[in-house]
OpenMM code with the backbone's topology and positions (N, CA, C; nanometers):
from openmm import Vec3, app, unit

residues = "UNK UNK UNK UNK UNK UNK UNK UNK UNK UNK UNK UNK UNK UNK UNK UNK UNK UNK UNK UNK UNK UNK UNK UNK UNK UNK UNK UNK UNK UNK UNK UNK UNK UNK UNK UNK UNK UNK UNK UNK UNK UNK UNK UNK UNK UNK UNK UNK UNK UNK UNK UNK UNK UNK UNK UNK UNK UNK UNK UNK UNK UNK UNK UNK UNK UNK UNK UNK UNK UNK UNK UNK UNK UNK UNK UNK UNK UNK UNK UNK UNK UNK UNK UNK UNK UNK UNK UNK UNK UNK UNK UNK UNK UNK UNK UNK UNK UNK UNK UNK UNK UNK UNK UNK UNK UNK UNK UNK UNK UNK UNK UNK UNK UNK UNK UNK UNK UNK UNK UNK UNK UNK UNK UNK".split()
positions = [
    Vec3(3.3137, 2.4342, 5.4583),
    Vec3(3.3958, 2.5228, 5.3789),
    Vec3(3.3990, 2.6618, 5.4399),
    Vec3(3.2820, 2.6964, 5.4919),
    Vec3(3.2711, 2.8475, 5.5146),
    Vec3(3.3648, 2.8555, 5.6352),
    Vec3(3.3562, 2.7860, 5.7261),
    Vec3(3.4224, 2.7837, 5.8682),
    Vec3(3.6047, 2.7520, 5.8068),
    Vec3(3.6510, 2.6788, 5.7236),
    Vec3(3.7822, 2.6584, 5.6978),
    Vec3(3.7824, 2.8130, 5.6591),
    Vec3(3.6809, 2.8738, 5.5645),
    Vec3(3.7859, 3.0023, 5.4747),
    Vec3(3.7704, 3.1009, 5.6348),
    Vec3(3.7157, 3.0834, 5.7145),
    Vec3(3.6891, 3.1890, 5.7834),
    Vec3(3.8491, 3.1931, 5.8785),
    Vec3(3.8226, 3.0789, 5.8972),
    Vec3(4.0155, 3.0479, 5.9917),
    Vec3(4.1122, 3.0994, 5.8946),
    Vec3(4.1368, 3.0883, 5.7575),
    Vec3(4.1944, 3.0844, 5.6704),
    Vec3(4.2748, 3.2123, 5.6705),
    Vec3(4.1492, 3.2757, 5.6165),
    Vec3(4.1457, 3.4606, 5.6460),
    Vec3(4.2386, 3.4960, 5.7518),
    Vec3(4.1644, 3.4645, 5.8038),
    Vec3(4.1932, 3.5406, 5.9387),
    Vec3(4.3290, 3.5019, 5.9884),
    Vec3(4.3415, 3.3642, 5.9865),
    Vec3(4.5009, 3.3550, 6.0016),
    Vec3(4.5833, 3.4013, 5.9302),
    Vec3(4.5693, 3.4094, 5.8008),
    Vec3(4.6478, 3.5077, 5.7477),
    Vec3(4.6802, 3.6202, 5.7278),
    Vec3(4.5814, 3.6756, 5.7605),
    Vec3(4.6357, 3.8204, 5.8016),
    Vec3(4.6516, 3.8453, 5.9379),
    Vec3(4.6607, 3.7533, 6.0213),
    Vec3(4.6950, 3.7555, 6.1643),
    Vec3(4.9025, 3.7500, 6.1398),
    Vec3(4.8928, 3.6482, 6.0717),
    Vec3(5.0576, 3.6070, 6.0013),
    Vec3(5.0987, 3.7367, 5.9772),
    Vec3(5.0720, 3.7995, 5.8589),
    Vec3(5.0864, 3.9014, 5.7963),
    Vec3(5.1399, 4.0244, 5.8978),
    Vec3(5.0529, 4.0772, 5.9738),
    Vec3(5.0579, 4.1514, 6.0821),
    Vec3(5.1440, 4.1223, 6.2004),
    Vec3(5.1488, 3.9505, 6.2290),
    Vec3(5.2889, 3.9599, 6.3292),
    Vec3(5.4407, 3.9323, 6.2427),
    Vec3(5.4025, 3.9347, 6.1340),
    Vec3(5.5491, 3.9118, 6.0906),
    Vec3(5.6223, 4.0512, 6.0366),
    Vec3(5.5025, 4.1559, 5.9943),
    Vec3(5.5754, 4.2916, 5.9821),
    Vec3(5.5918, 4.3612, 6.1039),
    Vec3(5.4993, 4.3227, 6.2430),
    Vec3(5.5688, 4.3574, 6.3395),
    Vec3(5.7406, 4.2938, 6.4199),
    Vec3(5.7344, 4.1687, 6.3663),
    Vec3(5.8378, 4.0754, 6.4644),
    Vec3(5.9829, 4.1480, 6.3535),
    Vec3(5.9115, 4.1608, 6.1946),
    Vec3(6.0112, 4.1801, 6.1413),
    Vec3(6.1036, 4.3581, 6.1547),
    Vec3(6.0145, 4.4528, 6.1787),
    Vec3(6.0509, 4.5744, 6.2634),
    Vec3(6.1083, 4.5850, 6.4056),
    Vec3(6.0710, 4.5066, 6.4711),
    Vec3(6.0983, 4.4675, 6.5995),
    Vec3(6.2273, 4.3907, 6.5997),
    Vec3(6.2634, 4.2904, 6.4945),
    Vec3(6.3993, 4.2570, 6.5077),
    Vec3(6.4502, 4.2832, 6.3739),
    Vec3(6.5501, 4.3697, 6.4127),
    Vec3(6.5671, 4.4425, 6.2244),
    Vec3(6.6767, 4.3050, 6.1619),
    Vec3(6.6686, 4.2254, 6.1954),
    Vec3(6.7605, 4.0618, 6.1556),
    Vec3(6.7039, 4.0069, 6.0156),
    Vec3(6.7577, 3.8582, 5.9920),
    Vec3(6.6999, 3.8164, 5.9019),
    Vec3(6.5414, 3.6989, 5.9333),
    Vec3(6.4688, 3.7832, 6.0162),
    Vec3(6.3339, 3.7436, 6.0981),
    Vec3(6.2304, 3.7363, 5.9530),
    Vec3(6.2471, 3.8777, 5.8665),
    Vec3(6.1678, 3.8706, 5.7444),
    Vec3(6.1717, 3.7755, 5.7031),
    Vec3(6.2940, 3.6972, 5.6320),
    Vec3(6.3030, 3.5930, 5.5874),
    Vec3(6.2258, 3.4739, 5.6580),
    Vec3(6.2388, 3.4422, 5.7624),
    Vec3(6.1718, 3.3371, 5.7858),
    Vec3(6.0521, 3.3601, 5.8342),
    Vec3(5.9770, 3.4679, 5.7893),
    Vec3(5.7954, 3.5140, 5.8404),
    Vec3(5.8022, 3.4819, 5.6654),
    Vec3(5.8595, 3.5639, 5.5825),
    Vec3(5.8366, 3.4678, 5.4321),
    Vec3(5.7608, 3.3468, 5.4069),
    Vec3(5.8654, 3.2615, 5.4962),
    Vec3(5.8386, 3.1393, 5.4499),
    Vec3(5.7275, 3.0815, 5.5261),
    Vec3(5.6649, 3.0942, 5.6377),
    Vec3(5.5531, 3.1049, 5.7426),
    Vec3(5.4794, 3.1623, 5.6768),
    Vec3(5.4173, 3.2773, 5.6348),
    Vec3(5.3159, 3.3127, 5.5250),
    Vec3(5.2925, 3.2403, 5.4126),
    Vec3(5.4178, 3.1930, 5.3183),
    Vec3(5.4152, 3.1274, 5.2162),
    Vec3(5.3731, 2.9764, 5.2488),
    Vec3(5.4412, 2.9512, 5.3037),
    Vec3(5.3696, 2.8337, 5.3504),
    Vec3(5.2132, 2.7749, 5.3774),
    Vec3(5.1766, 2.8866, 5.4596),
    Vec3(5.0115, 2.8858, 5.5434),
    Vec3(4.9322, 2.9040, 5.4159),
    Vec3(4.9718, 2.9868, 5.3219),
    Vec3(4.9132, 3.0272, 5.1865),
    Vec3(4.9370, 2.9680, 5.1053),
    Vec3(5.0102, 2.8602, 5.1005),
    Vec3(5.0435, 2.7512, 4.9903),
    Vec3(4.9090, 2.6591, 5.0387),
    Vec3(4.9147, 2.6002, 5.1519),
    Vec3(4.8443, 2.4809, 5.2031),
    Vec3(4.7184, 2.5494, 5.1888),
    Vec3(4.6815, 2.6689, 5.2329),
    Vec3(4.5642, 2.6826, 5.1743),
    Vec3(4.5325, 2.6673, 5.0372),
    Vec3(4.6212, 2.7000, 4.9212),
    Vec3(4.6196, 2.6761, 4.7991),
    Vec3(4.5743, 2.5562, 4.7711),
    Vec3(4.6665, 2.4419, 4.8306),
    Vec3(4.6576, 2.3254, 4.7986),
    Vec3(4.4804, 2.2495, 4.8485),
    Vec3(4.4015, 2.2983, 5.0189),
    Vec3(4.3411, 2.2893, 5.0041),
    Vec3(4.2011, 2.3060, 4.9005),
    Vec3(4.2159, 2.4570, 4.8757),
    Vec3(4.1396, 2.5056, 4.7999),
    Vec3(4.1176, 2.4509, 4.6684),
    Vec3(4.2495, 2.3836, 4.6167),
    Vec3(4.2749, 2.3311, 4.4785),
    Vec3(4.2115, 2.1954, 4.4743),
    Vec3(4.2270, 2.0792, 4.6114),
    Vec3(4.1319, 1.9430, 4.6348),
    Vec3(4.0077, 1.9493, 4.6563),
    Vec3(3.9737, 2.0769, 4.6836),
    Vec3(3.8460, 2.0197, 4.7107),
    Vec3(3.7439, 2.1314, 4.6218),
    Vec3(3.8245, 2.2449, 4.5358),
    Vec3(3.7772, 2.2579, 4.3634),
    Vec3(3.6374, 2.3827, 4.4562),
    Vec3(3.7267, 2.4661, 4.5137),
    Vec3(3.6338, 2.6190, 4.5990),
    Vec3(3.7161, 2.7072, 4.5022),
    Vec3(3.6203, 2.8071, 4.4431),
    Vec3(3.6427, 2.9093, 4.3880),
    Vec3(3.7360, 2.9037, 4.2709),
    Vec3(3.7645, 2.7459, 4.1880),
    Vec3(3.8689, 2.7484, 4.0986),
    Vec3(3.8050, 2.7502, 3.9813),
    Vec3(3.6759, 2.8342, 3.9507),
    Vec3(3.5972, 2.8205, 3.8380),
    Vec3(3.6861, 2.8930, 3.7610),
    Vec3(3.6705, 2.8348, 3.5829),
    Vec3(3.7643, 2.9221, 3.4497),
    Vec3(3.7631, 3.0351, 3.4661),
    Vec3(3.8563, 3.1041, 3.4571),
    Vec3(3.8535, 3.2306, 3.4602),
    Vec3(3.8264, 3.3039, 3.6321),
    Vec3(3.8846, 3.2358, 3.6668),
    Vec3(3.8718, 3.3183, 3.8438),
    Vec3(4.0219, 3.3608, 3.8553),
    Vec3(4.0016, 3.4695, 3.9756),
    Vec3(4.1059, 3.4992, 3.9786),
    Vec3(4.2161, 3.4336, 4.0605),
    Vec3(4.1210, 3.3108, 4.1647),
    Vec3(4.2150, 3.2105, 4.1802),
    Vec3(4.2767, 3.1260, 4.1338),
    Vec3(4.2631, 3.0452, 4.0074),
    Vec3(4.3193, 3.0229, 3.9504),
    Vec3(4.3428, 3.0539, 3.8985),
    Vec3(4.3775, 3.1764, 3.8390),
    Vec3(4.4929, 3.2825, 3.7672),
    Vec3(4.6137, 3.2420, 3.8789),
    Vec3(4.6128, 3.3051, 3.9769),
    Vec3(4.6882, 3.3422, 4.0820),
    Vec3(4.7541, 3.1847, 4.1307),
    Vec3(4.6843, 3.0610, 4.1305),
    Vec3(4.7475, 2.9379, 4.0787),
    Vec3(4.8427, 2.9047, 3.9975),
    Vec3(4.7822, 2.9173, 3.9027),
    Vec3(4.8860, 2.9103, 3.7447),
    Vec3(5.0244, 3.0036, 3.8270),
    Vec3(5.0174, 3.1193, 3.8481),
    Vec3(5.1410, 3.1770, 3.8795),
    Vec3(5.2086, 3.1260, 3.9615),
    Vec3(5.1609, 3.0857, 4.0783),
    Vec3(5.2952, 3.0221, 4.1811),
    Vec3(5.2927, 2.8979, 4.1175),
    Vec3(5.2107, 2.8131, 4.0554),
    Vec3(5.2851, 2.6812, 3.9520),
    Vec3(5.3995, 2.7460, 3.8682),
    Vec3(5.3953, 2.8279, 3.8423),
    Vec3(5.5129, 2.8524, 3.7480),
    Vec3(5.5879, 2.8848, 3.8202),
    Vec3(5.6183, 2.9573, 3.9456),
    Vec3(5.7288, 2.9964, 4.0542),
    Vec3(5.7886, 2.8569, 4.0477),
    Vec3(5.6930, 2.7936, 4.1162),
    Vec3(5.7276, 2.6617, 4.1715),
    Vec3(5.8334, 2.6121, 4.1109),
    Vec3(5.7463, 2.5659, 3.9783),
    Vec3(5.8675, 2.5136, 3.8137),
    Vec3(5.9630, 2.5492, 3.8103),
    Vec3(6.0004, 2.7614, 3.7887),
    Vec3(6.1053, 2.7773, 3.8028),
    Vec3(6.2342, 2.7566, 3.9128),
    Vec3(6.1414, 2.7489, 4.0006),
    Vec3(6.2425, 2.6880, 4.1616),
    Vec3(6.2945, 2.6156, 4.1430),
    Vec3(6.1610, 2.4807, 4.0667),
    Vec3(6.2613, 2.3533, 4.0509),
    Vec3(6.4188, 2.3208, 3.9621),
    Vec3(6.3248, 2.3824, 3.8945),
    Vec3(6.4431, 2.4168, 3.7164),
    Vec3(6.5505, 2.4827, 3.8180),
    Vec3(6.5528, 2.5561, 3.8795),
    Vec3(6.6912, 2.6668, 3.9301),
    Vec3(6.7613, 2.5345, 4.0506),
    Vec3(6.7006, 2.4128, 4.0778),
    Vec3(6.8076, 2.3151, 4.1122),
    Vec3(6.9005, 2.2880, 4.0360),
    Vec3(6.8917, 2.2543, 3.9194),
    Vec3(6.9259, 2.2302, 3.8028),
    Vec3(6.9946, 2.3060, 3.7000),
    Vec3(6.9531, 2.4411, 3.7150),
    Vec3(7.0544, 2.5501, 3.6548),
    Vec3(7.0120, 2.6798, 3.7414),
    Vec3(7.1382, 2.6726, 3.8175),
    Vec3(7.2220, 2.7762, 3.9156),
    Vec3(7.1335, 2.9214, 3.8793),
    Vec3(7.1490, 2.9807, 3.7690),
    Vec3(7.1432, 3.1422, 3.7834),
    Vec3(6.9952, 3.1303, 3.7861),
    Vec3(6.9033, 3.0385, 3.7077),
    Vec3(6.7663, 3.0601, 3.7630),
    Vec3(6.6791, 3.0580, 3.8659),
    Vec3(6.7333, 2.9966, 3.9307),
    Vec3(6.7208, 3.0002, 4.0803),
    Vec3(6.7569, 3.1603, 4.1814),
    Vec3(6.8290, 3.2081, 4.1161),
    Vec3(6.8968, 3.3498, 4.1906),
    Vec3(6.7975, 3.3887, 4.1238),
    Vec3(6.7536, 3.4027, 3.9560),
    Vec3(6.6409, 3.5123, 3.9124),
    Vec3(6.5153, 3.4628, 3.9864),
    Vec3(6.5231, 3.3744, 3.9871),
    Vec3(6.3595, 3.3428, 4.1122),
    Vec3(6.3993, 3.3865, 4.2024),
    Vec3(6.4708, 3.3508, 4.3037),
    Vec3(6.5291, 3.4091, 4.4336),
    Vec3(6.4924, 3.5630, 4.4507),
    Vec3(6.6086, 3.6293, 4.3617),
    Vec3(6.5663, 3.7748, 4.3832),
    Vec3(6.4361, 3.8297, 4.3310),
    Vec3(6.3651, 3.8039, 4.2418),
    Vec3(6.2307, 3.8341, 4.2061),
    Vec3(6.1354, 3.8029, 4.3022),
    Vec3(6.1181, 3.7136, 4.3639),
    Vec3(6.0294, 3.6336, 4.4908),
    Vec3(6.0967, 3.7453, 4.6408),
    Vec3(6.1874, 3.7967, 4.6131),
    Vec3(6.2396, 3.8519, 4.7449),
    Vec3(6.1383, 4.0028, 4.7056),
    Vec3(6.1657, 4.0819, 4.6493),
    Vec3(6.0659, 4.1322, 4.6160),
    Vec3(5.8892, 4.1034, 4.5739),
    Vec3(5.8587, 4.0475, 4.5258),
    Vec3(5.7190, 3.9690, 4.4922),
    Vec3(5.6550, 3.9258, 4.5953),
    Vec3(5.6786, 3.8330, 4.7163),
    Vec3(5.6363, 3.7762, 4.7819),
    Vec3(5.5205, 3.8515, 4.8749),
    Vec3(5.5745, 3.9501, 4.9250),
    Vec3(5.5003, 4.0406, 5.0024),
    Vec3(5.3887, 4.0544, 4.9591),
    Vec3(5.4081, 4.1507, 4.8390),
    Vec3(5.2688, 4.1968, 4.7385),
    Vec3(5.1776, 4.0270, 4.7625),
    Vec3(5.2188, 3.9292, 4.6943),
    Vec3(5.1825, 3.8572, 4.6700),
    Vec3(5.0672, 3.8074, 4.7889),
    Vec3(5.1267, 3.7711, 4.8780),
    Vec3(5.0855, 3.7617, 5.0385),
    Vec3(4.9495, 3.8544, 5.0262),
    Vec3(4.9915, 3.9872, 5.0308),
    Vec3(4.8602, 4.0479, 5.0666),
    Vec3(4.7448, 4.0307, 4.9757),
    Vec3(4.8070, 4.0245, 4.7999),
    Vec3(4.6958, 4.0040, 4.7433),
    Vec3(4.6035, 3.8518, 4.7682),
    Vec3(4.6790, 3.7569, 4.7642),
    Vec3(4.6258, 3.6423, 4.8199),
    Vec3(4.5003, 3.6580, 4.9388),
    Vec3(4.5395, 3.7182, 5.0366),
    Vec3(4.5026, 3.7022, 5.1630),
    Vec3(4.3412, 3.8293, 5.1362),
    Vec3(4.3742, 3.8955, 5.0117),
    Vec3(4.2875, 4.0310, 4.9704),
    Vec3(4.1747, 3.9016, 4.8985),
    Vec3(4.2125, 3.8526, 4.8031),
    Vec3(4.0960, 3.7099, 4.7321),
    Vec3(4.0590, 3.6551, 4.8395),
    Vec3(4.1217, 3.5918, 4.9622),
    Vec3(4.0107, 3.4953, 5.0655),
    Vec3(3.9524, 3.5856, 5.0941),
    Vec3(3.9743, 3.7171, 5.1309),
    Vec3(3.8516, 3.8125, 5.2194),
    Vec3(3.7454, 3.8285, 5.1197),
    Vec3(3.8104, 3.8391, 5.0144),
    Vec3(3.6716, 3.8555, 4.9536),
    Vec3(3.5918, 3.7202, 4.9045),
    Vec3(3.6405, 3.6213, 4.8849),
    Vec3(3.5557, 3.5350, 4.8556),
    Vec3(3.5000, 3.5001, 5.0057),
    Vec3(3.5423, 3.5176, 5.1010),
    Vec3(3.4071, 3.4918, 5.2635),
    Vec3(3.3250, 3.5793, 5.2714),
    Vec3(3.3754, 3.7454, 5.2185),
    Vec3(3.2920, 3.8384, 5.2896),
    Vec3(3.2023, 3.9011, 5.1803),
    Vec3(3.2204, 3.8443, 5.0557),
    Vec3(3.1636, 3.9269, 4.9390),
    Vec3(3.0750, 3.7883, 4.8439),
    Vec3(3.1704, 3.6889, 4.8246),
    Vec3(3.0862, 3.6026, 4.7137),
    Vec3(3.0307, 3.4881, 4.7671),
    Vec3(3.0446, 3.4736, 4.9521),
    Vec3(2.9782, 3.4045, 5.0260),
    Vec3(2.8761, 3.4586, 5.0814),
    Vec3(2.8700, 3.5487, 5.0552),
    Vec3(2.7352, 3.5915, 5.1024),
    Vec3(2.6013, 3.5753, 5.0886),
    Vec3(2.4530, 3.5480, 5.1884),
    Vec3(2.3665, 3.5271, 5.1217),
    Vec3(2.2711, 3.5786, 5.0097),
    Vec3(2.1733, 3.5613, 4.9400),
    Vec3(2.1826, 3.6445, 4.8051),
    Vec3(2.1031, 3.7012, 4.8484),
    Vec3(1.9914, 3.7527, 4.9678),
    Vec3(1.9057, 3.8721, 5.0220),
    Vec3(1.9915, 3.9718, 5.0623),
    Vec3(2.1099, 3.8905, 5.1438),
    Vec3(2.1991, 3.9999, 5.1705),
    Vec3(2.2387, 4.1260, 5.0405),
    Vec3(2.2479, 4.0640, 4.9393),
    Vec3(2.3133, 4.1368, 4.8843),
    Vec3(2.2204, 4.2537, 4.7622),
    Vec3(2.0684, 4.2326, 4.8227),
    Vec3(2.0187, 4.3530, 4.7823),
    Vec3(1.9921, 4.4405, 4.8814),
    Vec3(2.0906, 4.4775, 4.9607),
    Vec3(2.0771, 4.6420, 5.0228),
    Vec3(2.1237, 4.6792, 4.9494),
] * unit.nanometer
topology = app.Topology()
chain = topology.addChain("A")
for resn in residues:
    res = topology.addResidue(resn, chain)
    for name in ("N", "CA", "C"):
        topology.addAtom(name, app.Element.getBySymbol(name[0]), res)
């Protein structure tokens, strides 16, 4: 586990960092598809994290942060199905996503570098 969150991390904010550079660097619609490359890498981590039941204790803030993109999700689906909800997800997620990204990627750092830690460590 420790070695997956450690790749995890780190790839994601490796993502993070070349996609606000690639996306400055080509002022196109490049954002858009580093979006979905972040979202993605951070979904599958989700999904890992969710099988094999790391850090999804009641009341965490990962599964808070679960519950919410389940409900994105839902509404995505639902907006196959009826047109304008899909645009209110659309444009809300066009904004949201970012934040989202970093806070995500802000919970793995801290669950490797703070609540993985050993417990001598943590009386300095």
């Amino acid at each position: 586990m420790r070695k997956f969150k450690l790749y995890d991390t780190w790839i994601s904010i490796g993502l993070i960092i070349a996609s606000v550079i690639g996306s400055l660097v080509r002022l196109d619609g490049t954002f858009l598809i580093c979006y979905f490359i972040v979202g993605g890498w951070q979904l599958i981590s989700m999904i890992v994290h969710a099988m094999n039941g790391w850090f999804i204790q009641k009341g965490s803030k990962r599964l808070h942060y679960h519950y919410v993109v389940a409900v994105i999700l839902t509404m995505f689906c639902i907006g196959f199905v009826i047109e304008p909800v899909m645009w209110v997800v659309a444009i809300v997620m066009f904004f949201a996503a970012a934040p989202m990204a970093i806070f995500y990627t802000t919970l793995c750092y801290n669950e490797i570098y703070v609540k993985m830690r050993r417990p001598l460590a943590l009386l300095k």
